[in-house]
ZADO-1210 file (C-alpha; in nm, 4 decimals, padded with zeros to 6 digits):
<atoms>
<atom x="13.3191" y="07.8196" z="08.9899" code="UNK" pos="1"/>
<atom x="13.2241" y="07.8216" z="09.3651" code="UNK" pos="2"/>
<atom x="12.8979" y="07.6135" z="09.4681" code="UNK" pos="3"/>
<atom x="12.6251" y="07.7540" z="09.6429" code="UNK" pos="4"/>
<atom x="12.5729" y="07.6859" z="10.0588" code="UNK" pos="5"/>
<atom x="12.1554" y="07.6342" z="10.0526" code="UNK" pos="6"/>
<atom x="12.0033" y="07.5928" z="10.3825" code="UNK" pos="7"/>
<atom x="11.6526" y="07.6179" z="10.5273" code="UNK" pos="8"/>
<atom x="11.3355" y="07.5815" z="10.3429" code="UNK" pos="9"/>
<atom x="11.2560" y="07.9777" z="10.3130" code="UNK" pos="10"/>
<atom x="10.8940" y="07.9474" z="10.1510" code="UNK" pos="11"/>
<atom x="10.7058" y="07.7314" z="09.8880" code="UNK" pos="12"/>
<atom x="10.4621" y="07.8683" z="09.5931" code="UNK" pos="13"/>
<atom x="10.1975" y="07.6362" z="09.5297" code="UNK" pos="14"/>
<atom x="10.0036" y="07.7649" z="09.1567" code="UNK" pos="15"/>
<atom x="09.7325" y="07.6038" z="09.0266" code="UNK" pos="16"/>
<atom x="09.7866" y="07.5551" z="08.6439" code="UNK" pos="17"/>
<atom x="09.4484" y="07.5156" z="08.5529" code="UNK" pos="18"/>
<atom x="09.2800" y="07.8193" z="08.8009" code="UNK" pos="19"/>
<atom x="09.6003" y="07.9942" z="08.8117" code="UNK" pos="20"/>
<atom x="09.5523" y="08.0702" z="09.1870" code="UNK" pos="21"/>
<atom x="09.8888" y="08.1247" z="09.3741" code="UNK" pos="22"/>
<atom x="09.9226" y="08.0800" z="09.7343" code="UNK" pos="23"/>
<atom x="10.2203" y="08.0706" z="09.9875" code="UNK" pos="24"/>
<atom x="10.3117" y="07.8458" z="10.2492" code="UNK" pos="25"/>
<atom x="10.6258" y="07.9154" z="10.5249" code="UNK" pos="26"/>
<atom x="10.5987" y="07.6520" z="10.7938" code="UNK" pos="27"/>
<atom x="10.7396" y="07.4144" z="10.5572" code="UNK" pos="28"/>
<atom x="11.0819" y="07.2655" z="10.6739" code="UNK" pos="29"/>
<atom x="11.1176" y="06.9533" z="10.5097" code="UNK" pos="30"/>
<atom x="11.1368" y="06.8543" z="10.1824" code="UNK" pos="31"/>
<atom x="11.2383" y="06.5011" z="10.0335" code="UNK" pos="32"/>
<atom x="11.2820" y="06.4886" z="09.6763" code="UNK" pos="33"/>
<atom x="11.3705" y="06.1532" z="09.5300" code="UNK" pos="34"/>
<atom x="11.4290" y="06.1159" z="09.1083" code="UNK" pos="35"/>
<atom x="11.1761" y="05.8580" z="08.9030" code="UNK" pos="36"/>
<atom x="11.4035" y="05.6664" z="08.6479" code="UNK" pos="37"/>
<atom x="11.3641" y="05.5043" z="08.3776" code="UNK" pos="38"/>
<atom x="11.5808" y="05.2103" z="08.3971" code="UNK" pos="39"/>
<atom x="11.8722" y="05.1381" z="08.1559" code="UNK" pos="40"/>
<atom x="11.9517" y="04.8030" z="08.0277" code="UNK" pos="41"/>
<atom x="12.2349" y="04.5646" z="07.9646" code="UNK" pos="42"/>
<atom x="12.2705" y="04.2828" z="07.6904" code="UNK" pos="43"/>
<atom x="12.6065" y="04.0931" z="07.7063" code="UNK" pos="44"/>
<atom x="12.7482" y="03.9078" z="07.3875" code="UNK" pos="45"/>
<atom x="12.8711" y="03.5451" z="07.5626" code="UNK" pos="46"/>
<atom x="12.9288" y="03.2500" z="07.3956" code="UNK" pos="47"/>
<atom x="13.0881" y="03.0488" z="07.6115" code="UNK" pos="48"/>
<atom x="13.3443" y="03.1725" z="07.8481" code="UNK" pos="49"/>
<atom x="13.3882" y="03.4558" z="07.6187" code="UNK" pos="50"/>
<atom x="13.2608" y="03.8271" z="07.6157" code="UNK" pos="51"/>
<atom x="13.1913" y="03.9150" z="07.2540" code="UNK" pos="52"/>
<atom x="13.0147" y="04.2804" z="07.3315" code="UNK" pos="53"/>
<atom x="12.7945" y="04.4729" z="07.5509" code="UNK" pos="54"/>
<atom x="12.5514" y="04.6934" z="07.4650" code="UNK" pos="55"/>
<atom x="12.4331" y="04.9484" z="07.7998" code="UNK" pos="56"/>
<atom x="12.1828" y="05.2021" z="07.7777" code="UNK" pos="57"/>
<atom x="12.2310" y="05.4500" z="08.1401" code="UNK" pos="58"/>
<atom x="11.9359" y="05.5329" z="08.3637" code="UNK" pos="59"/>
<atom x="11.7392" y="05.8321" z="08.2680" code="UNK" pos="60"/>
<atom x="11.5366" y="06.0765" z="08.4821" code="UNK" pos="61"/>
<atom x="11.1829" y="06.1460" z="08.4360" code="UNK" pos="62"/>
<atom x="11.0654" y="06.3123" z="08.6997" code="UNK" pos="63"/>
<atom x="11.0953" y="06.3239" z="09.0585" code="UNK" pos="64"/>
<atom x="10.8640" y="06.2026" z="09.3617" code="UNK" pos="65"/>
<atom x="10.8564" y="06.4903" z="09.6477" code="UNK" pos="66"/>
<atom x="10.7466" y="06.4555" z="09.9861" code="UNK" pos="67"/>
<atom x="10.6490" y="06.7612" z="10.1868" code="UNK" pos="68"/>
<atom x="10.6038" y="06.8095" z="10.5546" code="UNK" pos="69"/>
<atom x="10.4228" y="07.1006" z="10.6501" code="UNK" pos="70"/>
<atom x="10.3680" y="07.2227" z="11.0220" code="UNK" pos="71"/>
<atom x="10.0760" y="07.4094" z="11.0152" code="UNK" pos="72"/>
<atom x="09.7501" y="07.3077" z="10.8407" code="UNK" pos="73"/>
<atom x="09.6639" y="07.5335" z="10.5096" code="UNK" pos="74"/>
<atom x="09.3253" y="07.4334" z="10.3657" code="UNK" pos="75"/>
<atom x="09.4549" y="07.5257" z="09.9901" code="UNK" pos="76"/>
<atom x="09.7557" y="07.3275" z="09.9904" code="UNK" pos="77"/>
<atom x="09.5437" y="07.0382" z="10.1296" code="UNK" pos="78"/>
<atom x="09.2999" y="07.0695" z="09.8465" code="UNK" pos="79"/>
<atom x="09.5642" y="07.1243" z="09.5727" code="UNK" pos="80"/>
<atom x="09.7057" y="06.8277" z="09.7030" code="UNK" pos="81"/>
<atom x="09.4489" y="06.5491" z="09.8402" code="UNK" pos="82"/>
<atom x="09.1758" y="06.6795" z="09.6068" code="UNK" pos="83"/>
<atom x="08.9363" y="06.7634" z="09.8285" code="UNK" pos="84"/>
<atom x="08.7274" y="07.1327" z="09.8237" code="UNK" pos="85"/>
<atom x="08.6925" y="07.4205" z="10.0340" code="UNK" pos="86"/>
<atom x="08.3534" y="07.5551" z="10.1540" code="UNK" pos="87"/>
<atom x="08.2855" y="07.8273" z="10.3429" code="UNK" pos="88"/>
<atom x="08.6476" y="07.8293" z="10.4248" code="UNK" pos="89"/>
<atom x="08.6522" y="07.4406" z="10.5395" code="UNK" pos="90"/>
<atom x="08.8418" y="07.1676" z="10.3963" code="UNK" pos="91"/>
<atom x="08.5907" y="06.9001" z="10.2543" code="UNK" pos="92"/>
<atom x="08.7943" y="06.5500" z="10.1806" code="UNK" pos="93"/>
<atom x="08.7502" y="06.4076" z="09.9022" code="UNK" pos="94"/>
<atom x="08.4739" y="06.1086" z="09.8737" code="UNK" pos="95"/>
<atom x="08.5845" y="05.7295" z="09.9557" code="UNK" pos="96"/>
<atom x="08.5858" y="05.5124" z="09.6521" code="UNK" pos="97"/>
<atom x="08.5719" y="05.7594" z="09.3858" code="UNK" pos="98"/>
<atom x="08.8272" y="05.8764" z="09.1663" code="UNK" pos="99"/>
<atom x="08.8930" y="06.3047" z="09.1987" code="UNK" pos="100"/>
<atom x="09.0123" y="06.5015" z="08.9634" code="UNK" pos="101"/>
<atom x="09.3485" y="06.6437" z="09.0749" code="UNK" pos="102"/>
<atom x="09.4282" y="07.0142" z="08.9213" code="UNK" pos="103"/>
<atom x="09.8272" y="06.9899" z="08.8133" code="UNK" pos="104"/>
<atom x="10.0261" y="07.2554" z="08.9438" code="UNK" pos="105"/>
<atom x="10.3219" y="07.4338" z="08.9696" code="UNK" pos="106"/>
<atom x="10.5388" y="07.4090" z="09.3027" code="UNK" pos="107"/>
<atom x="10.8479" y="07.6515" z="09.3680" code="UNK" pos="108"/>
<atom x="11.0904" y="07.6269" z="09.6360" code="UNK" pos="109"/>
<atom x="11.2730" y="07.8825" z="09.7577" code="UNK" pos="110"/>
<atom x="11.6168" y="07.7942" z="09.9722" code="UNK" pos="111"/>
<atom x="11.8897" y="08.0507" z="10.1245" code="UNK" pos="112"/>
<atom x="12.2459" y="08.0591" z="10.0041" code="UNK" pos="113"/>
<atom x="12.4327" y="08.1662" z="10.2932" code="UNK" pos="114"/>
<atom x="12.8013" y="08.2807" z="10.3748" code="UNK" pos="115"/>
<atom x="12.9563" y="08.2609" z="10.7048" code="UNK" pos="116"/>
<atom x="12.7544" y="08.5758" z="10.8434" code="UNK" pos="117"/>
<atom x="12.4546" y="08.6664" z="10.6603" code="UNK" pos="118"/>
<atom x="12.2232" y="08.5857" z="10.3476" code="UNK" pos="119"/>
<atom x="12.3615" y="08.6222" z="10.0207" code="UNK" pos="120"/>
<atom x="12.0625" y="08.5289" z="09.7976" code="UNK" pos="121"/>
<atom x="11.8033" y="08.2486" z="09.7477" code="UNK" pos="122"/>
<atom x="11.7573" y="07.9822" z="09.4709" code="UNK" pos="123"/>
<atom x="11.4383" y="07.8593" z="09.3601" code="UNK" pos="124"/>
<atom x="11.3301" y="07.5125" z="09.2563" code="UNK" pos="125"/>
<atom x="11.0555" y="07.5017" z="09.0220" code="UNK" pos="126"/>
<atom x="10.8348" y="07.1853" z="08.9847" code="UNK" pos="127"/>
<atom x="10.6215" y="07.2372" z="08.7153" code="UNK" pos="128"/>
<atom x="10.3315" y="07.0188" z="08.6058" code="UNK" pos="129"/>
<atom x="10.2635" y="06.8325" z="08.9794" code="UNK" pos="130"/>
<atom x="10.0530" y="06.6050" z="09.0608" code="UNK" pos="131"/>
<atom x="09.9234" y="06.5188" z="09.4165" code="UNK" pos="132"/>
<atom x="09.8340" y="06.2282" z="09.6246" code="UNK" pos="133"/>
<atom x="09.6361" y="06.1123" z="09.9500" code="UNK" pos="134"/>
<atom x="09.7708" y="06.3227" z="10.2129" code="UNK" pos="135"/>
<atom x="09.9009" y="06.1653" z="10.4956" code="UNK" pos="136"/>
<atom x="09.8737" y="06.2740" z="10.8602" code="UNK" pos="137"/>
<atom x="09.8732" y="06.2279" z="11.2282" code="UNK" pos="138"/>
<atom x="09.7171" y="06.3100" z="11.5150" code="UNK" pos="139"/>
<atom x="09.8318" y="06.2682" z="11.8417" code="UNK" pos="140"/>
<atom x="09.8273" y="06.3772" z="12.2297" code="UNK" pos="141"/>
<atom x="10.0779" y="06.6140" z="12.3621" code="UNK" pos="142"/>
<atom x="10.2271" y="06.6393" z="11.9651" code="UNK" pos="143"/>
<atom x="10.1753" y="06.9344" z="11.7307" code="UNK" pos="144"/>
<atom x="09.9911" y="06.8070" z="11.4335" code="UNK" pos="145"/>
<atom x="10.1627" y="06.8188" z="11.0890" code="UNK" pos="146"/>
<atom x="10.0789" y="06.7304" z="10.7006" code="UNK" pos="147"/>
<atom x="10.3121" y="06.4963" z="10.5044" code="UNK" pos="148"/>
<atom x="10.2170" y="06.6068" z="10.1406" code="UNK" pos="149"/>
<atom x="10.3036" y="06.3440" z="09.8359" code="UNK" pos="150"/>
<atom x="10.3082" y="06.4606" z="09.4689" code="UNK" pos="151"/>
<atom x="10.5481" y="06.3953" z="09.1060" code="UNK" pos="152"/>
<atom x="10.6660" y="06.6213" z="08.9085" code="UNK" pos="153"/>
<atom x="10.8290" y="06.5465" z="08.5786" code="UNK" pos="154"/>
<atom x="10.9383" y="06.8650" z="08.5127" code="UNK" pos="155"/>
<atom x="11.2160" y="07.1019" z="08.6496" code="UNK" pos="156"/>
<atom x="11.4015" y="07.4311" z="08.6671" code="UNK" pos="157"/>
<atom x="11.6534" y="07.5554" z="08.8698" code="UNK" pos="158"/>
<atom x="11.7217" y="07.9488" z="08.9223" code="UNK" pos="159"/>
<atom x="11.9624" y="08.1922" z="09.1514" code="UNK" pos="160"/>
<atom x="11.7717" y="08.5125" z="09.2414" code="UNK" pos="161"/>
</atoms>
């Protein structure tokens, strides 16, 4: 079996799970996406300078922290995200020093598989069940402003299209 040559961050599908809403974002191009694990453990049988038995128990994924970076600013992806609202098509942040109610949703990913000429077909990453933080940002002089979008995910699917 061959493995697949993925390259470039084609588009992502953000769906809200509770309002269903879908919307599309392609000005993403990075995309860091780090597992959560649950640690494994080790107890060693010594007595003395002898090694009766060990007992190990492996690491075990359950879930995955992503980090986004977006380059153009999309009021629903921010309010998915950071929690915030949008009125009269404005992003309102959400208030200091009071919890918000994040809606989980669903993330896909969508990457190229390439050959040595041309594109042969896409696979998509799907993050179900998300859950988004803060959103980070800067703004600066003379620098294009971009979002850096955190969320987990402990749930995940894998498809060729």
């Amino acid at each position: 079996m061959d493995g697949k040559t993925l390259v470039n961050v084609v588009k992502v599908n953000f769906i809200d799970e509770v309002t269903n809403k879908k919307h599309t974002v392609e000005t993403s191009n990075e995309i860091d996406i780090e597992p959560i694990n649950s640690k494994g453990k080790r107890d060693i049988l010594r007595i003395k300078n002898k090694i009766y038995g060990i007992n190990e128990t492996d690491d075990i994924v359950i879930g995955y922290k992503l980090k986004m970076k977006d380059n153009l600013f999309n009021i629903e992806t921010m309010a998915l995200i950071d929690g915030g609202t949008i009125q009269d098509n404005k992003y309102c942040g959400t208030e200091v020093g009071i919890a918000v109610e994040r809606h989980p949703f669903t993330m896909e990913i969508f990457t190229e598989e390439k050959d040595y000429s041309r594109t042969t077909g896409y696979v998509k990453f799907v993050y179900k069940h998300c859950k988004g933080k803060p959103a980070k940002y800067k703004i600066q002089d003379g620098k294009f402003w971009y979002l850096h979008m955190k969320l987990k995910v402990y749930h995940l699917e894998m498809r060729s299209l």
